[in-house]
NUKE-524411 format. One record per residue: residue number from 1; residue in three letters; x negated, y negated, z of N, C-alpha, C, O in turn. Coordinates in Angstrom, 2 decimals, always signed. Example, Ala and Ser with C-alpha at 12.3 -4.5 7.8 and 13.67 -1.06 7.14 Angstrom:
<nodes>
NODE|n|res|n_X|n_Y|n_Z|ca_X|ca_Y|ca_Z|c_X|c_Y|c_Z|o_X|o_Y|o_Z
NODE|1|ALA|-13.19|+5.69|+7.80|-12.30|+4.50|+7.80|-13.20|+3.30|+7.80|-14.24|+3.32|+8.46
NODE|2|SER|-12.85|+2.25|+7.08|-13.67|+1.06|+7.14|-12.90|-0.03|+7.87|-13.41|-1.14|+8.04
</nodes>
This chain:
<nodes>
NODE|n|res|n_X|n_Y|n_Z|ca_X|ca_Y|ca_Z|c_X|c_Y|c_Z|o_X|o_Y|o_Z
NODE|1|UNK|-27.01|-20.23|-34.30|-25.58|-20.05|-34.17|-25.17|-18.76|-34.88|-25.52|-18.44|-36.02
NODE|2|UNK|-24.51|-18.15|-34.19|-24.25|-16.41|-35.02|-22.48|-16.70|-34.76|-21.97|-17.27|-33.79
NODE|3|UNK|-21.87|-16.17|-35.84|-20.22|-16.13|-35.89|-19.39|-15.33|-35.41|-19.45|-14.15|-35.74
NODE|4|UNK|-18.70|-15.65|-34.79|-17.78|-14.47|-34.13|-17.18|-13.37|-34.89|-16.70|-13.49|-36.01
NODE|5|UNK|-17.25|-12.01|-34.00|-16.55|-10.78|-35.26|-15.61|-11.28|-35.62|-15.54|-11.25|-36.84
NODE|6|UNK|-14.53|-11.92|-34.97|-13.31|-11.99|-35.61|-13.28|-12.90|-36.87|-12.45|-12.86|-37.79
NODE|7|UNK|-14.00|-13.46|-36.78|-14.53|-14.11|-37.84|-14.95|-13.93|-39.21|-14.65|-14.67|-40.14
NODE|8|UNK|-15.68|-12.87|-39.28|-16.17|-12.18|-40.01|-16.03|-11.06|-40.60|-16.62|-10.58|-41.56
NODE|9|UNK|-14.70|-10.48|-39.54|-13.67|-9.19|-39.92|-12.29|-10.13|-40.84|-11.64|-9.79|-41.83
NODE|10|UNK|-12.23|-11.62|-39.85|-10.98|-12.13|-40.85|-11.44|-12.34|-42.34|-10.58|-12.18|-43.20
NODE|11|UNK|-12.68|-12.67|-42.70|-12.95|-13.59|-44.00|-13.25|-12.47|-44.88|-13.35|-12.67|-46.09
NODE|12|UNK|-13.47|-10.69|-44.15|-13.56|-9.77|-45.10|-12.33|-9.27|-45.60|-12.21|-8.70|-46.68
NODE|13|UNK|-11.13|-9.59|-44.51|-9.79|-9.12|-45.02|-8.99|-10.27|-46.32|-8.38|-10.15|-47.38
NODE|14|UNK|-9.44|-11.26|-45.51|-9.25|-12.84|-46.93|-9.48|-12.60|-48.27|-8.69|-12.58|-49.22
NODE|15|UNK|-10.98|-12.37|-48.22|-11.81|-12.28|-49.36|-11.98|-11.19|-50.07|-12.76|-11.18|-51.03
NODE|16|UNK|-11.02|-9.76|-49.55|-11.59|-8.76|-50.18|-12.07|-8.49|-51.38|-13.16|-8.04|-51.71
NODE|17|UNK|-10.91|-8.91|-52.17|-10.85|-8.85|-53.80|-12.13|-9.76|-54.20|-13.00|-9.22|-54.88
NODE|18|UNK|-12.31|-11.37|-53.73|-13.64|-11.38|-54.57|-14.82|-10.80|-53.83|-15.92|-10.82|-54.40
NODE|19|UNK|-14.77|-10.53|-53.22|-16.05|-9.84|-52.51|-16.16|-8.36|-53.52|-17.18|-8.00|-54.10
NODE|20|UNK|-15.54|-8.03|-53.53|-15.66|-6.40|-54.34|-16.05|-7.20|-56.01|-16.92|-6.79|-56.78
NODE|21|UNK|-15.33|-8.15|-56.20|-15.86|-8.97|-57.97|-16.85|-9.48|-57.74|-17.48|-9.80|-58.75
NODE|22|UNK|-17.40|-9.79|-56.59|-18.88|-10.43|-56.28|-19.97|-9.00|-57.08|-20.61|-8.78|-58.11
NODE|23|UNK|-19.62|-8.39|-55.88|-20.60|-6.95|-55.84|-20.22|-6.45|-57.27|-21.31|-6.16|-57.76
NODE|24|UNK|-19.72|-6.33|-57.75|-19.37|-5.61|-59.28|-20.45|-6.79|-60.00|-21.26|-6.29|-60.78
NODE|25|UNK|-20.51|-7.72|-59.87|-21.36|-8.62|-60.73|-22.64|-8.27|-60.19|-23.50|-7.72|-60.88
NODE|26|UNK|-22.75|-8.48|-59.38|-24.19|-7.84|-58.35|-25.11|-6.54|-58.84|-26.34|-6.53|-58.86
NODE|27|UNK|-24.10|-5.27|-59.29|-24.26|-4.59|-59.98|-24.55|-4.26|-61.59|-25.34|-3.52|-62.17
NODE|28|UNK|-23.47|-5.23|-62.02|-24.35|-5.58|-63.58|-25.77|-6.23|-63.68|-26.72|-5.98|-64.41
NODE|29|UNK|-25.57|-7.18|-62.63|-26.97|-7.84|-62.64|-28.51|-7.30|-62.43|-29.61|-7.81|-62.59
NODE|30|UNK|-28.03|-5.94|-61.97|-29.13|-5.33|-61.35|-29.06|-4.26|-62.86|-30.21|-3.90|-63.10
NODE|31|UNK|-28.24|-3.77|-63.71|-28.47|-3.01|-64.78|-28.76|-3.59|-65.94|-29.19|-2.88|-66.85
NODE|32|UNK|-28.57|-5.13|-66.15|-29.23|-5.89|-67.08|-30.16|-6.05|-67.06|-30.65|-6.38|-68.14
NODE|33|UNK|-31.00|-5.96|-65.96|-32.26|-6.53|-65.41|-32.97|-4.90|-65.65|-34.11|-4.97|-66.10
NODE|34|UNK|-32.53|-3.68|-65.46|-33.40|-2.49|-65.95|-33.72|-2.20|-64.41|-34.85|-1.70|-64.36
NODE|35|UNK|-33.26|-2.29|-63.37|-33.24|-1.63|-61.99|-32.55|-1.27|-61.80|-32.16|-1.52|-60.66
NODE|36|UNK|-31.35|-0.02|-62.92|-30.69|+1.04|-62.29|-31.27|+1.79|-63.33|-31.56|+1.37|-64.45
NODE|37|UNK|-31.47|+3.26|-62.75|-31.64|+4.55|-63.63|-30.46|+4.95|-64.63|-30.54|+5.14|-65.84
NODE|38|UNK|-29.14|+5.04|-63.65|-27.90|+5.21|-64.04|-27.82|+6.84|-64.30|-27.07|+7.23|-65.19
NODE|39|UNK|-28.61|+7.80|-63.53|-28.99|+9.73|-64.30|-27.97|+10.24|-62.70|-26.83|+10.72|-62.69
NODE|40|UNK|-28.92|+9.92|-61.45|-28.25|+10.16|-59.96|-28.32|+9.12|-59.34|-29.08|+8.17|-59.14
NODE|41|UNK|-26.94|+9.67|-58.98|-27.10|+8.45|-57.44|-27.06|+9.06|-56.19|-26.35|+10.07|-56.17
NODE|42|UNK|-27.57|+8.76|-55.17|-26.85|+9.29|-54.02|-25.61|+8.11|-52.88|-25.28|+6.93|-52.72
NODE|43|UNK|-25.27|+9.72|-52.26|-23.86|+9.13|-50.91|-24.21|+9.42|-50.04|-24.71|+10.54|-49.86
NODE|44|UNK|-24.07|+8.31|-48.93|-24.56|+8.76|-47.61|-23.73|+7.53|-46.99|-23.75|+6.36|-47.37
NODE|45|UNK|-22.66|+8.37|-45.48|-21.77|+7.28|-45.32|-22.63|+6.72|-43.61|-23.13|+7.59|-42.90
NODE|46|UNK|-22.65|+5.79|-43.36|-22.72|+4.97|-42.24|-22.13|+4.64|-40.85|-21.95|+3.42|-40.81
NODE|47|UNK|-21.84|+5.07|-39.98|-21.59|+4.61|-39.57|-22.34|+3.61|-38.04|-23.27|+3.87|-37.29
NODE|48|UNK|-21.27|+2.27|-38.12|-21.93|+1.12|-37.22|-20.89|+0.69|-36.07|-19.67|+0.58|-36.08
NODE|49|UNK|-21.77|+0.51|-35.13|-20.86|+0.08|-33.67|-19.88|-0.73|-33.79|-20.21|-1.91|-33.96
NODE|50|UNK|-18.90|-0.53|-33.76|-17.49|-1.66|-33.71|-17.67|-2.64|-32.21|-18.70|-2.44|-31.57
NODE|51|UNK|-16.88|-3.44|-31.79|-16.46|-4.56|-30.66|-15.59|-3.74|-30.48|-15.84|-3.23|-29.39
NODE|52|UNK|-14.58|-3.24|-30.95|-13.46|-2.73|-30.09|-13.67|-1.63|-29.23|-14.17|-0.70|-29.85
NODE|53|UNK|-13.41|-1.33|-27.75|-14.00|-0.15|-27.07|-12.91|+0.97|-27.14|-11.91|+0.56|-27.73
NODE|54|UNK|-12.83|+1.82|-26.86|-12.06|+3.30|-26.64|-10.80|+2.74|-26.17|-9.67|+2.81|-26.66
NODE|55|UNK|-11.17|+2.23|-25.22|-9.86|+1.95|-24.25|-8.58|+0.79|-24.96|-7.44|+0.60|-24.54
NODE|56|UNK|-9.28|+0.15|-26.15|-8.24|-0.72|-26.81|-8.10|+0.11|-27.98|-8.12|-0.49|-29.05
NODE|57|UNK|-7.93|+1.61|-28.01|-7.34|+1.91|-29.48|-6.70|+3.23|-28.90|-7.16|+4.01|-28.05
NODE|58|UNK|-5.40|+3.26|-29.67|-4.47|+3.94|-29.76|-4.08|+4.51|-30.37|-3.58|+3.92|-31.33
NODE|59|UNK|-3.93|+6.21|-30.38|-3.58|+7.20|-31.08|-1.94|+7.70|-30.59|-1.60|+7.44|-29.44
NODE|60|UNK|-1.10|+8.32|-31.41|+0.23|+8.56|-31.19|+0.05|+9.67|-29.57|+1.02|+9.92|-28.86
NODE|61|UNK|-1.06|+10.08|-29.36|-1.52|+11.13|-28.69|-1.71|+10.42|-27.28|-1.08|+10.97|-26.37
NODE|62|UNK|-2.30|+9.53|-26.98|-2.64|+8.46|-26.40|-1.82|+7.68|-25.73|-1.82|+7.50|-24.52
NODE|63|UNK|-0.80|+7.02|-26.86|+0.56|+6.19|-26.68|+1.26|+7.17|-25.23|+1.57|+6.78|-24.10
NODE|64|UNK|+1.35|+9.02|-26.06|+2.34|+9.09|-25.55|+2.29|+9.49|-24.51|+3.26|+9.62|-23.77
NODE|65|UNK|+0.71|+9.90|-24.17|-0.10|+10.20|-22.69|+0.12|+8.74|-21.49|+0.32|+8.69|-20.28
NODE|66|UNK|-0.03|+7.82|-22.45|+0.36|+6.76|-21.33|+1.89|+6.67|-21.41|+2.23|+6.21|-20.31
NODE|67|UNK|+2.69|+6.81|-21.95|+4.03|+6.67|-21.73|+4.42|+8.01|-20.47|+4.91|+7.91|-19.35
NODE|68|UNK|+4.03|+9.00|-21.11|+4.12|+10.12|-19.75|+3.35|+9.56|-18.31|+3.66|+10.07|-17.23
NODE|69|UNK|+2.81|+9.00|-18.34|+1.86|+8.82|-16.91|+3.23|+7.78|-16.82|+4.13|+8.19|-16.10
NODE|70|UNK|+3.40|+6.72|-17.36|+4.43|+5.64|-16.71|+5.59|+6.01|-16.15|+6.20|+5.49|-15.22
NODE|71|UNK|+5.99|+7.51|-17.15|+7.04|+7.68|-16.72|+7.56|+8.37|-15.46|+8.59|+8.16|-14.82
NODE|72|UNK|+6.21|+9.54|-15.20|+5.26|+9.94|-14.02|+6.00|+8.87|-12.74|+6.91|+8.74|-11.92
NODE|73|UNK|+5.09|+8.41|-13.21|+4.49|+7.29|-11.40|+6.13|+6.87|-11.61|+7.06|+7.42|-11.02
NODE|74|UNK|+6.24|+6.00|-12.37|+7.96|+5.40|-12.34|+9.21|+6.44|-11.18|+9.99|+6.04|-10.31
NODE|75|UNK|+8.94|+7.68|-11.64|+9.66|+8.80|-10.75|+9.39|+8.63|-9.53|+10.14|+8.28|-8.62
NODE|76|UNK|+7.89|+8.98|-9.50|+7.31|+9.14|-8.32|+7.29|+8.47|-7.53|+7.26|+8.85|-6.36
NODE|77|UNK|+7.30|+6.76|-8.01|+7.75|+5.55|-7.37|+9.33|+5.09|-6.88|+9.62|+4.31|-5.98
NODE|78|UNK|+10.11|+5.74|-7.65|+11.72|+5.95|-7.36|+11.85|+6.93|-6.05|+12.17|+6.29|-5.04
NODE|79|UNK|+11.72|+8.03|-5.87|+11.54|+9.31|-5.25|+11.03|+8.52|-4.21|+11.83|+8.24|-3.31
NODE|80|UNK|+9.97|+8.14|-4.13|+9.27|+7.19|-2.49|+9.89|+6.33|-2.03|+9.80|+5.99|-0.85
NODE|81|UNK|+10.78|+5.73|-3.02|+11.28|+4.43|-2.37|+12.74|+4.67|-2.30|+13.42|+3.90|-1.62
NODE|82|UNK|+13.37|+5.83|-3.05|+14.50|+6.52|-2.25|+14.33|+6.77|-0.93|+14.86|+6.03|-0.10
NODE|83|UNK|+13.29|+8.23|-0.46|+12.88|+8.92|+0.52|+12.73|+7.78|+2.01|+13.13|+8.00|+3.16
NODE|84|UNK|+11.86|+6.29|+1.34|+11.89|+5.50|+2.12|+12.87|+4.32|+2.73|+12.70|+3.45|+3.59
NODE|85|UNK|+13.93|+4.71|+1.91|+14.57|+3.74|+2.20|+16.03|+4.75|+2.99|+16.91|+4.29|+3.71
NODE|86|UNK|+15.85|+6.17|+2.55|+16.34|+7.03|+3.83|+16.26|+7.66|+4.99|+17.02|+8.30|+5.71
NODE|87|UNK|+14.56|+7.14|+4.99|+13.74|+7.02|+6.39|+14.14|+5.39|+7.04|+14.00|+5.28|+8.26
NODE|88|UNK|+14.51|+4.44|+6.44|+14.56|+3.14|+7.35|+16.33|+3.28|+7.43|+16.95|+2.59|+8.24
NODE|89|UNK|+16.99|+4.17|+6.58|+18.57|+4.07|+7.67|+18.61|+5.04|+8.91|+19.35|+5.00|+9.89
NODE|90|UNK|+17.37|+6.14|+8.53|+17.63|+6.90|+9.86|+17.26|+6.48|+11.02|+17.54|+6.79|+12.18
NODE|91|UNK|+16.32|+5.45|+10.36|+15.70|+4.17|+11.75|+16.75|+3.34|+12.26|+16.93|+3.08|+13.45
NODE|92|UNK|+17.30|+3.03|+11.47|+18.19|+1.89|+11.39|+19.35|+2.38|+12.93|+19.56|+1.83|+14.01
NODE|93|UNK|+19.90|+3.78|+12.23|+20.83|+4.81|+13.29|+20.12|+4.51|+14.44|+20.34|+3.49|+15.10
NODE|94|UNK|+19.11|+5.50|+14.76|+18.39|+5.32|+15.44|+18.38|+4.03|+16.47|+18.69|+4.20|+17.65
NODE|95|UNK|+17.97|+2.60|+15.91|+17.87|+1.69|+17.09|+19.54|+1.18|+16.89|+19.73|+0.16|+17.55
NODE|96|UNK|+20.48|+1.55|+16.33|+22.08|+1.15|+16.73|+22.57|+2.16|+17.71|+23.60|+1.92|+18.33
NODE|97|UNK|+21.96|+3.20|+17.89|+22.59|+4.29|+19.13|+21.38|+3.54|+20.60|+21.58|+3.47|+21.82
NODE|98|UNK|+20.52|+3.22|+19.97|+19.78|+2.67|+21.30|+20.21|+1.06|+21.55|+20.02|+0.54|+22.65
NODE|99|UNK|+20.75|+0.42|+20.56|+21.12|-0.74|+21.10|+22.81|-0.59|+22.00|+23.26|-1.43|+22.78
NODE|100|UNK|+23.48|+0.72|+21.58|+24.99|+0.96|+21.89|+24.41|+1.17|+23.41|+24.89|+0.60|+24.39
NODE|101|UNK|+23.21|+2.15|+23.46|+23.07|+2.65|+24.81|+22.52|+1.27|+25.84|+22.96|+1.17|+26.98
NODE|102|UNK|+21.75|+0.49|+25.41|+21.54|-0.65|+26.33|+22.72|-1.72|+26.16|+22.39|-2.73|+26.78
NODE|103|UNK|+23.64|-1.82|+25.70|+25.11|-2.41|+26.04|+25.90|-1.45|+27.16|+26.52|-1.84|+28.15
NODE|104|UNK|+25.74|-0.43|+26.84|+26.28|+0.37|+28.08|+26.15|+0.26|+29.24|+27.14|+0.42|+29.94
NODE|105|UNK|+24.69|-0.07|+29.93|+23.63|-0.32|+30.99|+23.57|-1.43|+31.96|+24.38|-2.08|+31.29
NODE|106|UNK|+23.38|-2.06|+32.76|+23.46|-3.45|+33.50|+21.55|-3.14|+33.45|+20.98|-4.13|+33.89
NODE|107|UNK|+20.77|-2.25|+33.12|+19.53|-3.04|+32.84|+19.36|-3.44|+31.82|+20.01|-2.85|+30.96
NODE|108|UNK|+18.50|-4.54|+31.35|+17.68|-4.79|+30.73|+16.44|-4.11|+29.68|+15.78|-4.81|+28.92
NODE|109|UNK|+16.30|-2.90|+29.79|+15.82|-1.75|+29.22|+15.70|-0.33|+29.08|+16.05|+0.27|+30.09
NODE|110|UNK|+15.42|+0.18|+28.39|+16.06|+1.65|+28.37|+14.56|+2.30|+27.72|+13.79|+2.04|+26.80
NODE|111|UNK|+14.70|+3.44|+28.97|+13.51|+4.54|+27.73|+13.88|+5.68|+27.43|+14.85|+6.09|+28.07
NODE|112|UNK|+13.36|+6.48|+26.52|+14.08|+7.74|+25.48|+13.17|+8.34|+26.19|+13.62|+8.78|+27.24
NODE|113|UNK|+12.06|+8.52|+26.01|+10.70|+9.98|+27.08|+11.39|+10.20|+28.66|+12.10|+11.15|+29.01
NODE|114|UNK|+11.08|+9.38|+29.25|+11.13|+9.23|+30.59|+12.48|+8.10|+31.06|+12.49|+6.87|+31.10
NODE|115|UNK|+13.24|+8.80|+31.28|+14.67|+7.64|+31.23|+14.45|+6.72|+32.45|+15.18|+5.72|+32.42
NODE|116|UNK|+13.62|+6.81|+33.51|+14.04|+6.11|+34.73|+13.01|+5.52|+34.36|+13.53|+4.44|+34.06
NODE|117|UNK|+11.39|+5.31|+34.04|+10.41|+4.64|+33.75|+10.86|+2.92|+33.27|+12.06|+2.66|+33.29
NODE|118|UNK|+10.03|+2.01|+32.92|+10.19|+0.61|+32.46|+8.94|+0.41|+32.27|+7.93|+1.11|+32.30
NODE|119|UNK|+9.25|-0.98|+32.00|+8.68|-2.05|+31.28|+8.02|-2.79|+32.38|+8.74|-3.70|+32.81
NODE|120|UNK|+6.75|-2.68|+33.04|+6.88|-3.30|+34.59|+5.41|-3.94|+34.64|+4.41|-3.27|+34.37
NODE|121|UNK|+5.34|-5.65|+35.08|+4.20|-6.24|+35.17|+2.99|-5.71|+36.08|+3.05|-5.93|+37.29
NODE|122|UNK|+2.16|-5.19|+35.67|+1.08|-4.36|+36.83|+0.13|-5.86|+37.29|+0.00|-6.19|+38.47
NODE|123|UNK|-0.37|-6.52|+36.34|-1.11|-7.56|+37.36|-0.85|-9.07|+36.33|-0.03|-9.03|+35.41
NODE|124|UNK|-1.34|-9.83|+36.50|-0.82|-11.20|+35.46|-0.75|-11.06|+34.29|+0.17|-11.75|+33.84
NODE|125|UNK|-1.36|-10.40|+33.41|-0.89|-9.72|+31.89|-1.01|-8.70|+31.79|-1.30|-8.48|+30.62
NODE|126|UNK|-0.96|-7.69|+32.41|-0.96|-6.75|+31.96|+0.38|-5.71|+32.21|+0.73|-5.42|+33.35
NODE|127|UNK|+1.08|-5.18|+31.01|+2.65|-4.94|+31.05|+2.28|-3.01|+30.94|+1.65|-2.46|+30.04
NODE|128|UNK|+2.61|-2.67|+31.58|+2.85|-1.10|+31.38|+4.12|-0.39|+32.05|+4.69|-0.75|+33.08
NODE|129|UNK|+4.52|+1.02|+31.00|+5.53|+1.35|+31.25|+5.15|+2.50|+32.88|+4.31|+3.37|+33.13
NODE|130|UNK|+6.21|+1.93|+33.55|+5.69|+2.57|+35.12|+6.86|+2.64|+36.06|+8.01|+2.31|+35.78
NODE|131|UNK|+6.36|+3.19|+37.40|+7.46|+2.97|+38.23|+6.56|+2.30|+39.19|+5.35|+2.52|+39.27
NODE|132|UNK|+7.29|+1.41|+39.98|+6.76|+0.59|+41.44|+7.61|+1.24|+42.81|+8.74|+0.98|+43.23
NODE|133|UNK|+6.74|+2.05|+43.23|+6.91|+2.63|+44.56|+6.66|+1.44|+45.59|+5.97|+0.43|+45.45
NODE|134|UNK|+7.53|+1.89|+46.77|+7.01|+0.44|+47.63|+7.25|+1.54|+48.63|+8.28|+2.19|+48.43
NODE|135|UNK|+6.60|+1.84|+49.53|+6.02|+2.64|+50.60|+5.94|+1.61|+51.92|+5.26|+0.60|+52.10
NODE|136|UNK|+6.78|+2.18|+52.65|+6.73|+1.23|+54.10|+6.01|+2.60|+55.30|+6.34|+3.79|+55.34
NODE|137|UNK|+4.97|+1.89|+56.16|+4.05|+2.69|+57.03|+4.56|+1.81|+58.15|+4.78|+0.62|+57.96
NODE|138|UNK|+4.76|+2.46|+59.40|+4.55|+2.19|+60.87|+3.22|+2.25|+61.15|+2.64|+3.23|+60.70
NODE|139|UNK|+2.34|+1.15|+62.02|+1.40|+0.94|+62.26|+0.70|+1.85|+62.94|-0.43|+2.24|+62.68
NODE|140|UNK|+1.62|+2.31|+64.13|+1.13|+2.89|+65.37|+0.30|+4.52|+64.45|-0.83|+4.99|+64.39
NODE|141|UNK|+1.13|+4.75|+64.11|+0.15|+6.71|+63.32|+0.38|+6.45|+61.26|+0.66|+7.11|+60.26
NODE|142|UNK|+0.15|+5.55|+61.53|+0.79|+5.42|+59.91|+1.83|+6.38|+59.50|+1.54|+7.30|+58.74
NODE|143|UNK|+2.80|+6.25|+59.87|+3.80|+7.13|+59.18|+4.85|+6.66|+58.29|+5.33|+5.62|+58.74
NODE|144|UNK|+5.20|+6.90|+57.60|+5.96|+6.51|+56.19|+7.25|+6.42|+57.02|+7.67|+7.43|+57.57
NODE|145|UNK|+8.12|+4.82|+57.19|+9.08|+5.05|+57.68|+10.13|+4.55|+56.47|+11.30|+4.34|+56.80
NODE|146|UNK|+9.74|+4.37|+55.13|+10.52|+4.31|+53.78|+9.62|+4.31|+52.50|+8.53|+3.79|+52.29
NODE|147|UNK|+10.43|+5.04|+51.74|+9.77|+4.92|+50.28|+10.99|+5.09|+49.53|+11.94|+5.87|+49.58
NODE|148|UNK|+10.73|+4.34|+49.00|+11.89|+3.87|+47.34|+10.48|+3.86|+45.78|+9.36|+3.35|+45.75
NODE|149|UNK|+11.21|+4.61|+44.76|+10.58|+4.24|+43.63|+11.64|+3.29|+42.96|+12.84|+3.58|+42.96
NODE|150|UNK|+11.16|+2.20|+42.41|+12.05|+1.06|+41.81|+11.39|+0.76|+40.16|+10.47|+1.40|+39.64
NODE|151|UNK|+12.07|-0.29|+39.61|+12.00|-0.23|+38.25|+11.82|-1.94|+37.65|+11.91|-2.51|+36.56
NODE|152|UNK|+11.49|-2.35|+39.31|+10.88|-3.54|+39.44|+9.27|-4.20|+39.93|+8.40|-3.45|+40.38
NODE|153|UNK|+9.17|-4.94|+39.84|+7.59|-5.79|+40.17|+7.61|-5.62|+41.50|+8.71|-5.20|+41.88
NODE|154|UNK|+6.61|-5.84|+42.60|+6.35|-6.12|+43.99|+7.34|-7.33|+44.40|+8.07|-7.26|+45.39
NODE|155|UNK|+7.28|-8.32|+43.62|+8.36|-9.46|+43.88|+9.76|-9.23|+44.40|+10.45|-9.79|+45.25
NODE|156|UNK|+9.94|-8.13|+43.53|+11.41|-8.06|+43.65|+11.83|-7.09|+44.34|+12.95|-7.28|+44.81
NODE|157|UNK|+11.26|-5.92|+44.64|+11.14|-4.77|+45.08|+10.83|-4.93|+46.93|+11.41|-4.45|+47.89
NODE|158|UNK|+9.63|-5.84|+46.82|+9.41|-6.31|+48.44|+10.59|-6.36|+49.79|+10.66|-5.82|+50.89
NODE|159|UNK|+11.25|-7.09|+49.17|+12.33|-7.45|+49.90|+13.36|-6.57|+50.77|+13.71|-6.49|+51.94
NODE|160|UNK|+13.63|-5.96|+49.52|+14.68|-4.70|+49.49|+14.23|-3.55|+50.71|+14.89|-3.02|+51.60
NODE|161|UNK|+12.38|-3.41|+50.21|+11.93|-2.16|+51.00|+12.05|-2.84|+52.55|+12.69|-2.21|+53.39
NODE|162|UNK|+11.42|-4.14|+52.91|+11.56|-4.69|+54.30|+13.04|-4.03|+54.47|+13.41|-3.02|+55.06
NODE|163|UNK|+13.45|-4.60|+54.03|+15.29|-4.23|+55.10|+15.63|-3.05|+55.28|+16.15|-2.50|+56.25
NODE|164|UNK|+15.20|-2.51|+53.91|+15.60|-0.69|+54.56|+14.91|+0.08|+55.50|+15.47|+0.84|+56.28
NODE|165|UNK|+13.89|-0.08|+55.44|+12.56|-0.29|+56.68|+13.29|-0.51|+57.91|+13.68|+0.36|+58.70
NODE|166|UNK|+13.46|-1.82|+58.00|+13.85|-2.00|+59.14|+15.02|-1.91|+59.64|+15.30|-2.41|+60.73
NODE|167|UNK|+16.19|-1.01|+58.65|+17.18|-0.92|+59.39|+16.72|+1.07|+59.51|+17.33|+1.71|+60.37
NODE|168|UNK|+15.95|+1.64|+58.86|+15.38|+2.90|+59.16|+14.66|+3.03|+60.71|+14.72|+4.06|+61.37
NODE|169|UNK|+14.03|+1.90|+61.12|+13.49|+2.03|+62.59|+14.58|+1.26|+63.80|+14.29|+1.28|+65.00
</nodes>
């Protein structure tokens, strides 16, 4: 069983005073006994690995290096989340002039690139922005006797092209 530093750092701060009257006796004991010279001595200081690492000790130098970094990022974190939060009202503008513009409209959707384009089902899932041409041919030489580009599916679009078709022939 070996004792924990803290342990052993607390019972040296406890005990200082008799610990130093220990060793003072320790020392007579050893000059009564005729094992000190008492002419030279020598000094030589020690040093031994502490438990505490770098990163848990603090110099005024240190303190105030991390107080500057906090205060740093703190800015830098204000400044971003200003910047960003005046990027999401210009968004904001943004989809209220596009929601004003599809209240304006009797469609259902609106595009900013290509204004006449949509939102248009190409086959059972699959949605792409497009136009649906519906092309009407006369049999006899194939000749185009209507074409409309629309902003609808074949479903809906079908219909429309028959009649104009056939009021074109």
């Amino acid at each position: 069983m070996q004792p924990n530093y803290h342990t052993i750092a607390d019972f040296h701060k406890v005990h200082a005073q008799p610990l130093q009257s220990i060793f003072k006796l320790y020392v007579q004991f050893l000059s009564d006994t005729g094992l000190l010279g008492k002419t030279t001595i020598g000094i030589d200081g020690s040093k031994f690995k502490a438990v505490n690492s770098k990163k848990n000790n603090y110099s005024q130098k240190k303190i105030d290096k991390y107080q500057q970094f906090i205060k740093y990022k703190a800015e830098k974190y204000l400044q971003e989340l200003t910047q960003g939060l005046a990027k999401l009202k210009e968004r904001t503008i943004k989809y209220d002039n596009l929601q004003e513009k599809l209240n304006n409209t009797d469609d259902k959707q609106i595009s900013t690139t290509d204004t006449d384009s949509r939102s248009i089902l190409v086959t059972k899932a699959i949605v792409e922005m497009a136009y649906n041409t519906q092309n009407v041919v006369d049999d006899k030489y194939n000749l185009i006797v209507h074409t409309e580009a629309t902003n609808s599916n074949d479903g809906k679009a079908l219909h429309q092209a028959a009649t104009q078709a056939k009021e074109n022939l």
